[in-house]
C-alpha positions in Angstrom: 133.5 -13.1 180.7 137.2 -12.3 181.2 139.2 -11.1 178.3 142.3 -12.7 176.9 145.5 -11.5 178.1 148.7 -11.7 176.0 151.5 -10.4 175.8 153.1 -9.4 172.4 157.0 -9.2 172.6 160.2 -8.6 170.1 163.2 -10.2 171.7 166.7 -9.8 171.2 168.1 -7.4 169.4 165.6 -7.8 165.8 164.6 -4.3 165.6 161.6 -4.4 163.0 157.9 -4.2 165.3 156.2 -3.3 161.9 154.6 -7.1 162.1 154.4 -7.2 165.9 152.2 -4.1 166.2 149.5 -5.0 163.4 149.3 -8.0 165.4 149.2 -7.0 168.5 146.3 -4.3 166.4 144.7 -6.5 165.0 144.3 -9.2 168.8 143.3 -5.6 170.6 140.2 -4.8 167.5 138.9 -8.5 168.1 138.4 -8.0 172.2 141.5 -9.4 173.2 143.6 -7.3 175.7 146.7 -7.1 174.7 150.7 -5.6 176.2 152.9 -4.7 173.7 156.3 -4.6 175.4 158.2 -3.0 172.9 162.2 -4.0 171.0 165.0 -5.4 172.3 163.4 -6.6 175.3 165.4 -10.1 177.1 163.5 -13.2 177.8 163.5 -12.2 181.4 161.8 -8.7 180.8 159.1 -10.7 178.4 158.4 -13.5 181.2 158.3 -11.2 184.3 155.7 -8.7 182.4 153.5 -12.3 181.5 154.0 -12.6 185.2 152.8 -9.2 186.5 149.7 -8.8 184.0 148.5 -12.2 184.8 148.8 -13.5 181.1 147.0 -16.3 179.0 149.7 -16.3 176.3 153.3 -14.8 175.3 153.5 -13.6 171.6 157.2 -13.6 170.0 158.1 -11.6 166.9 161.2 -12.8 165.7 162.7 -11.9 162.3 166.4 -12.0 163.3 167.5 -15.6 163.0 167.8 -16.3 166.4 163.9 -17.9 167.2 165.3 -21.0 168.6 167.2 -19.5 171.3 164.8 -16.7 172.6 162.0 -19.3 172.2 163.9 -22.2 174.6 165.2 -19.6 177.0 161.5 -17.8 177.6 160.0 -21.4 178.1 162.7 -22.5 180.3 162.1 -18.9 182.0 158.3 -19.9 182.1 159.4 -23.6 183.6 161.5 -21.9 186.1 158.8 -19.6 187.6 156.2 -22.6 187.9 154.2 -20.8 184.9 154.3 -23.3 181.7 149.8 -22.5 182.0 151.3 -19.7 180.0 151.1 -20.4 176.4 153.9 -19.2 174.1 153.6 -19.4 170.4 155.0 -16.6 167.5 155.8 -15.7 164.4 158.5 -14.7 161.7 161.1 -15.7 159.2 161.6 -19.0 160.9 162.0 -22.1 158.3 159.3 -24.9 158.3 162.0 -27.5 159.8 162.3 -25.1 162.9 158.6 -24.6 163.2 158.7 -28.6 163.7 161.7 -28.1 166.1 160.0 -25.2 168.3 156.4 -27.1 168.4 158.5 -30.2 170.0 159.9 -27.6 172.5 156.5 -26.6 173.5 155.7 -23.6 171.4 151.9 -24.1 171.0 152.0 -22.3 167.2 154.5 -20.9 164.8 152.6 -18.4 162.3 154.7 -17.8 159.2 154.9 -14.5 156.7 151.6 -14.5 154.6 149.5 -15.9 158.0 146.2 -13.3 158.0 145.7 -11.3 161.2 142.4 -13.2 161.5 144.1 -16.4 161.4 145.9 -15.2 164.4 142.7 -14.0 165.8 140.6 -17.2 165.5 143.7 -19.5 167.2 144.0 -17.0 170.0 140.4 -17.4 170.8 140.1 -21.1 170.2 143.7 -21.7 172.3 142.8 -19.3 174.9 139.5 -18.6 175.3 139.0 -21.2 177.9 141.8 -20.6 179.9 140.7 -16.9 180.3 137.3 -18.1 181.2 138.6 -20.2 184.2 141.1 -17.1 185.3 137.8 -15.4 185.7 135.6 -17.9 187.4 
């Protein structure tokens, strides 16, 4: 059985992780294997280090305002490099009528302040459990 890969990221230049690394935590406790990349990293760094570790999914913390920006440009970045198999979803202050907006974009799932760790938990497994089985088979 392979594990999941994802990669949790904090783009741009929002420079509170607190959220990002209980996440990223909590996806590591539950079996999932997980690259934290760290602040203030551009779409390009995030999409060429979901590249390189061969990842199921791409995680963006975003608390600065400027989630509909660094979402498009990491999927375009993903379109661009023949990769849309890898899922992008996120979380953060973003309002419920860009949550519609970014889901119509292709973000797979936008969770909001107050969504549990194992909320996260249980859609990364049920998103992306199959995808790292066939990886491995």
């Amino acid at each position: 059985m392979s594990k999941i890969r994802v990669i949790i990221a904090k783009p741009g230049l929002d420079g509170h992780d607190r959220g990002a690394k209980v996440v990223a935590r909590a996806l590591r406790d539950a079996g999932v294997e997980v690259i934290y990349t760290g602040l203030h990293q551009a779409p390009e760094q995030i999409v060429a280090a979901a590249l390189q570790e061969d990842a199921d999914a791409i995680g963006l913390s975003i608390l600065s305002g400027a989630h509909m920006t660094q979402f498009a440009r990491v999927l375009e970045l993903l379109r661009e490099q023949n990769a849309s198999d890898i899922v992008v979803f996120g979380g953060g202050i973003i309002p419920d009528a860009d949550v519609t907006e970014l889901e119509l974009m292709g973000v797979a799932k936008i969770f909001t302040p107050g969504a549990s760790t194992q909320e996260i938990i249980d859609w990364v497994r049920s998103a992306l459990g199959e995808k790292a089985e066939s990886r491995a088979g």
